[in-house]
C-alpha positions as CSV (number, residue, x, y, z in Angstrom):
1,X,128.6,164.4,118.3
2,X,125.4,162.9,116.2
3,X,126.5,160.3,113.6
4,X,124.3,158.7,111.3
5,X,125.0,154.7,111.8
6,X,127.9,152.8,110.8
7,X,126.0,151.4,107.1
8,X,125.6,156.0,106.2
9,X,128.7,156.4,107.2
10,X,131.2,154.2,105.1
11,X,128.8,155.0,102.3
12,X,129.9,157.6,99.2
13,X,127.0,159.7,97.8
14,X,125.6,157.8,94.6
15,X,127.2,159.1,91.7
16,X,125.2,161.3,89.8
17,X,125.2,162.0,86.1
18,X,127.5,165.0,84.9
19,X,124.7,167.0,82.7
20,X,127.9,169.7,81.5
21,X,126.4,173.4,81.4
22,X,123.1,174.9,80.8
23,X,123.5,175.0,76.9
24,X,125.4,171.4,76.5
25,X,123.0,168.5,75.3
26,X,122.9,165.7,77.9
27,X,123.3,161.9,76.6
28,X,124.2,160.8,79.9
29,X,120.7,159.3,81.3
30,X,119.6,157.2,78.9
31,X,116.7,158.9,78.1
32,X,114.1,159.1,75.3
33,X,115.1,161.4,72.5
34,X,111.0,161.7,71.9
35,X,108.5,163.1,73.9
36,X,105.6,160.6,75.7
37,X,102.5,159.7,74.1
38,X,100.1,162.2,73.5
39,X,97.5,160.4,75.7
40,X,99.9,160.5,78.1
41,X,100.2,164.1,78.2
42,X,96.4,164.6,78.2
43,X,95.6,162.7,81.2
44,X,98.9,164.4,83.4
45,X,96.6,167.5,82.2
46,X,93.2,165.7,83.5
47,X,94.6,164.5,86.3
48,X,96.2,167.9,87.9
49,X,92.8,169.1,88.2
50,X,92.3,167.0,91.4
51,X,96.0,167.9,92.4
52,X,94.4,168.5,96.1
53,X,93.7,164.6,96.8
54,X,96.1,161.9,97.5
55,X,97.2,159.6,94.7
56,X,95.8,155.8,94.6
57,X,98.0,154.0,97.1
58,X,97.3,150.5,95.4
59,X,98.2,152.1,91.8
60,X,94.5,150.4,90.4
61,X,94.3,152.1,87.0
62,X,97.9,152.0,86.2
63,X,98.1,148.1,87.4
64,X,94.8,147.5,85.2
65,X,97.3,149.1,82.3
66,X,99.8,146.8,82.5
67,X,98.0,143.6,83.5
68,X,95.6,144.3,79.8
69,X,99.0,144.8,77.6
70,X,101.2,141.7,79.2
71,X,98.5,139.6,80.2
72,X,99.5,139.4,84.0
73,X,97.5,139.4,87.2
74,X,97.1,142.8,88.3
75,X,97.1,141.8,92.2
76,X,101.1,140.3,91.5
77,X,101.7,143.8,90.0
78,X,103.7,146.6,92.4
79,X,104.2,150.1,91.3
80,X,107.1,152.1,93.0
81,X,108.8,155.7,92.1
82,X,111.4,153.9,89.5
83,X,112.0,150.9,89.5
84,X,114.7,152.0,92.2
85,X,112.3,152.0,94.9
86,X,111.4,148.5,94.0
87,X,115.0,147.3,93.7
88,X,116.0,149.1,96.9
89,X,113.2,147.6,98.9
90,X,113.5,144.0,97.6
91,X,117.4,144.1,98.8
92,X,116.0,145.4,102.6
93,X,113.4,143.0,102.4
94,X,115.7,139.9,101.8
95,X,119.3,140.9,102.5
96,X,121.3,142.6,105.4
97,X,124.1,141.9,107.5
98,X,126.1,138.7,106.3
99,X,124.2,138.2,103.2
100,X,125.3,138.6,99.5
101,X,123.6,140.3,96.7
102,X,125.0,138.8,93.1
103,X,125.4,140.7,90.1
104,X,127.2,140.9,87.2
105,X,130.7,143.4,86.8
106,X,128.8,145.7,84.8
107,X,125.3,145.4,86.4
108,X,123.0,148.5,87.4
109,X,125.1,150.2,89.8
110,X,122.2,151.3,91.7
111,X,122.2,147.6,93.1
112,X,125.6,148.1,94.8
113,X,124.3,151.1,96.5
114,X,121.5,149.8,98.0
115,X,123.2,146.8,99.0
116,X,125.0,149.0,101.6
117,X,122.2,150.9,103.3
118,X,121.1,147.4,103.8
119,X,124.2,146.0,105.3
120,X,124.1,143.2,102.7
121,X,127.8,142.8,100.8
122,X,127.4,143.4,97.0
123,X,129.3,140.4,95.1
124,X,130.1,141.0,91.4
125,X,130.7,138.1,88.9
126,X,133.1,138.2,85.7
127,X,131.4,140.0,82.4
128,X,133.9,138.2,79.9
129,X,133.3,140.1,76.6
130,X,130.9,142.7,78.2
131,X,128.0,140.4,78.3
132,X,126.4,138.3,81.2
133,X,127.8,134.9,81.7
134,X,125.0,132.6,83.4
135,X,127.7,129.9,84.0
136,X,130.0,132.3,85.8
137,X,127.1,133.7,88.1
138,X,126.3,130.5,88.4
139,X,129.9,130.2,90.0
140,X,129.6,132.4,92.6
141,X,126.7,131.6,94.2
142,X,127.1,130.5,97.7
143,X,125.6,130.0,101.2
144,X,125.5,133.4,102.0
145,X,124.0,134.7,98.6
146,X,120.3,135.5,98.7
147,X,119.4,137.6,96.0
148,X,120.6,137.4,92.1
149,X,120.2,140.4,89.9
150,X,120.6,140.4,86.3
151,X,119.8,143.1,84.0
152,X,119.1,142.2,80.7
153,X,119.5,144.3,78.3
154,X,122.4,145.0,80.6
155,X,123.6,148.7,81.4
156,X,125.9,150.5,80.3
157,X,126.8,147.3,77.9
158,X,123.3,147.7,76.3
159,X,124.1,143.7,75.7
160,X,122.0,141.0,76.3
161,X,121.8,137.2,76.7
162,X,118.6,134.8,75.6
163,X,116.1,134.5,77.2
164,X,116.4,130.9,77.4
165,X,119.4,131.6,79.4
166,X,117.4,133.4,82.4
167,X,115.4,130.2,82.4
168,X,118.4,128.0,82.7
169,X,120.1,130.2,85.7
170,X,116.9,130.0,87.4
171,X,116.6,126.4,87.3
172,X,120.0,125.9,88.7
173,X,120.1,128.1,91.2
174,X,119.6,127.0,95.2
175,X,116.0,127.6,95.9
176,X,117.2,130.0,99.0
177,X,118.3,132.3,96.5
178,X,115.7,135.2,95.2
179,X,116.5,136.0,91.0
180,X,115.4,139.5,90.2
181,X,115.7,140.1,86.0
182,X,115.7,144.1,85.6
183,X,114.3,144.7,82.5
184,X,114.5,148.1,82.3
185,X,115.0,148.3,78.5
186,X,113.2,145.4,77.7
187,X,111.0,147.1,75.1
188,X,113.8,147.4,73.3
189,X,114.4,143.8,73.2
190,X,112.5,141.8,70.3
191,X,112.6,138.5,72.6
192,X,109.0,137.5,73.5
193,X,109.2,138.7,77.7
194,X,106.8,135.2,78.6
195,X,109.6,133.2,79.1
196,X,111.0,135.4,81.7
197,X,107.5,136.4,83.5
198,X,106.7,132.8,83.4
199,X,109.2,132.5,86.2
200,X,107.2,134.8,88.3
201,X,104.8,131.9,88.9
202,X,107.7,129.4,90.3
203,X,107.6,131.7,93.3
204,X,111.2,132.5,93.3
205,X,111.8,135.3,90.7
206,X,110.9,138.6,90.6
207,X,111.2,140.9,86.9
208,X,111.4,144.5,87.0
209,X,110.5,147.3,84.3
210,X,110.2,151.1,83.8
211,X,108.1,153.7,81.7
212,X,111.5,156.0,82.0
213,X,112.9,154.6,78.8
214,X,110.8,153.3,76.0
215,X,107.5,155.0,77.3
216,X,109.3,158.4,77.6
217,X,108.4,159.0,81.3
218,X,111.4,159.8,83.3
219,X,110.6,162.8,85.1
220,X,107.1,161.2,86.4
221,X,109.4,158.6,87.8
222,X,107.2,155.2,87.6
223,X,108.4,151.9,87.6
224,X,106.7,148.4,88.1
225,X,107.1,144.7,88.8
226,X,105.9,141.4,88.7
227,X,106.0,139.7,91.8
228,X,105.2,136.2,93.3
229,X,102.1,137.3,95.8
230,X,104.8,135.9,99.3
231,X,107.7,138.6,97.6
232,X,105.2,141.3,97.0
233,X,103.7,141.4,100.4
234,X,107.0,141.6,102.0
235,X,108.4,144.5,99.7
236,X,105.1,146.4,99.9
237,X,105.4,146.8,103.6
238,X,108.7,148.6,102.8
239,X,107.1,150.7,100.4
240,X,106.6,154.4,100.9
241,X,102.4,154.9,101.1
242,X,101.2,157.5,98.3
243,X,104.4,156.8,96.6
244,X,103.7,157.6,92.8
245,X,101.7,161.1,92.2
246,X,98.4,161.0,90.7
247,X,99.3,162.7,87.4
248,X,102.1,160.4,87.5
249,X,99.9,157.4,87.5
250,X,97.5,158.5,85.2
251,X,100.4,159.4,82.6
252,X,102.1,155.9,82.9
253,X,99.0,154.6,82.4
254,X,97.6,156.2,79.6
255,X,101.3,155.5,77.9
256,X,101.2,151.6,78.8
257,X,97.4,151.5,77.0
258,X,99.6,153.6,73.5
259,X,101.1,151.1,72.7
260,X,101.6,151.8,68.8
261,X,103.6,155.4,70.0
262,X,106.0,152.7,72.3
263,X,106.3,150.8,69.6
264,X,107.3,153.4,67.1
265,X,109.7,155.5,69.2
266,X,111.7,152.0,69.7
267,X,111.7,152.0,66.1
268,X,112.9,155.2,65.4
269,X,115.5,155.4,68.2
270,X,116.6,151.7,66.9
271,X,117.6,153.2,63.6
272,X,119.3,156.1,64.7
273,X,121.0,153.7,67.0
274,X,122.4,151.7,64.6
275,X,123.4,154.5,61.8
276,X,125.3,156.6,64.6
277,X,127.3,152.8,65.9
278,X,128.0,151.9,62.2
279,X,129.6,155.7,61.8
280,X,131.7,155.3,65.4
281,X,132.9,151.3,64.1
282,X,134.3,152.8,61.1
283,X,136.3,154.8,63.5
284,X,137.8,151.7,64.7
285,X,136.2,151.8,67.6
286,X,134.4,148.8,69.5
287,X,130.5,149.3,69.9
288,X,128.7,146.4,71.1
289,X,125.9,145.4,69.5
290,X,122.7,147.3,72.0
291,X,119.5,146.4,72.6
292,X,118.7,149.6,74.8
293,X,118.4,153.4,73.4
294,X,122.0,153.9,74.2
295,X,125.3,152.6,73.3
296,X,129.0,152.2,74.8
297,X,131.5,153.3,72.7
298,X,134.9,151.1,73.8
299,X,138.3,153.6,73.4
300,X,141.9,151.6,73.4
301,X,142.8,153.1,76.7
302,X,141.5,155.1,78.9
303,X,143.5,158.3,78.1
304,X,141.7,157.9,74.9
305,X,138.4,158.2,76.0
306,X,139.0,161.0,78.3
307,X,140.2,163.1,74.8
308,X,137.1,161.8,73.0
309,X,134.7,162.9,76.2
310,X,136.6,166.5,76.5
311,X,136.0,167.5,72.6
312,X,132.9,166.2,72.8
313,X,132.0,168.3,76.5
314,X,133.8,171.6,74.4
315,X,131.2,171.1,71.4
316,X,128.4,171.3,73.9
317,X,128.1,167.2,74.2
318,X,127.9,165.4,77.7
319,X,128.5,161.8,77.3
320,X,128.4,159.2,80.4
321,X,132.1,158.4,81.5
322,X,132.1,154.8,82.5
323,X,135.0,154.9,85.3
324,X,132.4,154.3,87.9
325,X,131.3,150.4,86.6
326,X,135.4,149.8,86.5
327,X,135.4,150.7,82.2
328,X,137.5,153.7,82.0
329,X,138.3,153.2,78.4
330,X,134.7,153.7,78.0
331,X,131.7,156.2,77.1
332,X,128.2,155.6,77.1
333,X,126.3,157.6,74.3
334,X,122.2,157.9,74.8
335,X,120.4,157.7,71.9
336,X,119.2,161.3,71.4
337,X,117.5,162.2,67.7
338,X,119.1,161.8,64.2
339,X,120.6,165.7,63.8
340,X,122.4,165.3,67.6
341,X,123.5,162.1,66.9
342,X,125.2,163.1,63.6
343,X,126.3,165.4,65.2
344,X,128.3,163.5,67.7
345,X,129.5,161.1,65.3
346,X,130.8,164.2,63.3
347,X,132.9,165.5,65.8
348,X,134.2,162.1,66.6
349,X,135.3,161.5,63.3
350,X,136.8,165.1,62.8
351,X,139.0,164.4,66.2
352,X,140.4,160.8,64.4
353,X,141.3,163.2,61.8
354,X,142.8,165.7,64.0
């Protein structure tokens, strides 16, 4: 009999999003509710007419992007397909058998996944109040730990911690032990993001980001990272050749150089953000305050939550049950535009009522 090895097979299949039925409206990615810059579009449309070459393995227009908008040496930039393919090569890079990987109770769950096709043993640290505790990581650092990851804004919590506070776990933490700060929403964030790519230059940190969220680009699957040049090299041989599509390059890139249409799709979704958590804390229900384009709506019990997801599911709305990060008395609503989001918050209030 042919069996995949040992790591494959104590592994479960990583848990995908429930998107409901062909006619429900998903707000179960976290995805933008507005469409991608308008440059964007145009040069996906350029660049499909040279479909029949291979894309630019070392990413040079879309690295020359980024470095001109956050100031940062483009040879320290990698791109990857998502910042998954980053995150899953830095764990293979630095961690396997016998090694730790910390995170936080309610990091990226992605993290935990790839921590097993490594062979590296996920550890999670207490999230007292749903939001990172630098102390308590701090706490469970040990011999066997090599890599830290903190997302911040976190998800699903869509909380977040200073910036200040990245700066003061890095400096106490054992110089064996790699910090990786995923800042997949961080354009959502209104801290200034120098403190934390400062770190980069120490040679011991590694910060992560996406187009999929603020930029609007999920389906072109583009991430990137800031890496000190010994971290990069490793990761990069790890990295899939030809990883990111042409069109897919191009897009990101002309998105990363709009940055006024960034800026005012974090705006809008901000405000719908807010309006739709005000309307669900009326309710009674807990909402913590987000700095993403989602929010997670806190039931008293699980059983609770489960009614509010199944009215919502018959009304044609898919929400993210949280059972998966441990918070079954949970549901994480994506920010989608003002009409769907009154929407939701309409038949939420009608089933209080009820």
């Amino acid at each position: 009999m042919i069996r995949a090895v040992p790591e494959v097979v104590a592994m479960a299949s990583y848990a995908l999003a429930d998107l409901g039925n062909a006619t429900s409206v998903s707000l179960s990615q976290n995805e933008s509710a507005f469409a991608p810059s308008p440059a964007a579009l145009a040069a996906g449309q350029s660049a499909m007419a040279a479909a029949q070459l291979y894309p630019d393995p070392d990413w040079r227009k879309l690295r020359a992007a980024i470095s001109a908008v956050h100031g940062l040496p483009e040879a320290h930039i990698l791109c990857g397909a998502g910042s998954m393919e980053l995150i899953g090569c830095l764990i293979r890079a630095f961690a396997g058998a016998g090694d730790e990987v910390l995170g936080s109770a309610y990091g990226y769950i992605f993290v935990a996944t790839a921590c097993q096709q490594a062979g590296a043993r996920y550890v999670r640290a207490p999230e007292p109040e749903l939001v990172v505790s630098v102390d308590l990581l701090l706490g469970a650092v040990t011999q066997a730990t090599r890599i830290m990851f903190v997302c911040n804004p976190g998800n699903p919590t869509g909380t977040r911690i200073p910036n200040a506070e990245i700066r003061r776990l890095r400096e106490a933490l054992p110089p064996h032990v790699l910090l990786v700060v995923d800042q997949a929403y961080g354009e959502f964030d209104d801290q200034d993001p120098i403190l934390v790519f400062d770190l980069v230059e120490r040679g011991d940190t590694v910060v992560l980001r996406t187009f999929s969220k603020a930029y609007g680009l999920a389906a072109t699957r583009v991430g990137w990272g800031y890496f000190p040049p010994a971290i990069g090299a490793e990761v990069r041989k790890l990295m899939n050749p030809n990883n990111i599509a042409q069109v897919s390059q191009d897009m990101a890139a002309a998105a990363m150089r709009d940055q006024g249409h960034m800026k005012n799709v974090v705006a809008q979704t901000a405000r719908i953000r807010d309006r739709f958590s005000g309307r669900v804390r009326r309710l009674g229900l807990v909402v913590p305050d987000s700095n993403t384009n989602f929010v997670l709506i806190r039931y008293p019990d699980a059983a609770a939550a489960l009614r509010a997801d199944e009215v919502l599911r018959a009304n044609g709305y898919v929400l993210r049950a949280m059972n998966g990060y441990g918070l079954p008395d949970c549901l994480r609503a994506t920010i989608g535009v003002a009409s769907v989001m009154d929407a939701v918050a309409d038949i939420l209030e009608q089933q209080r009522v009820d």
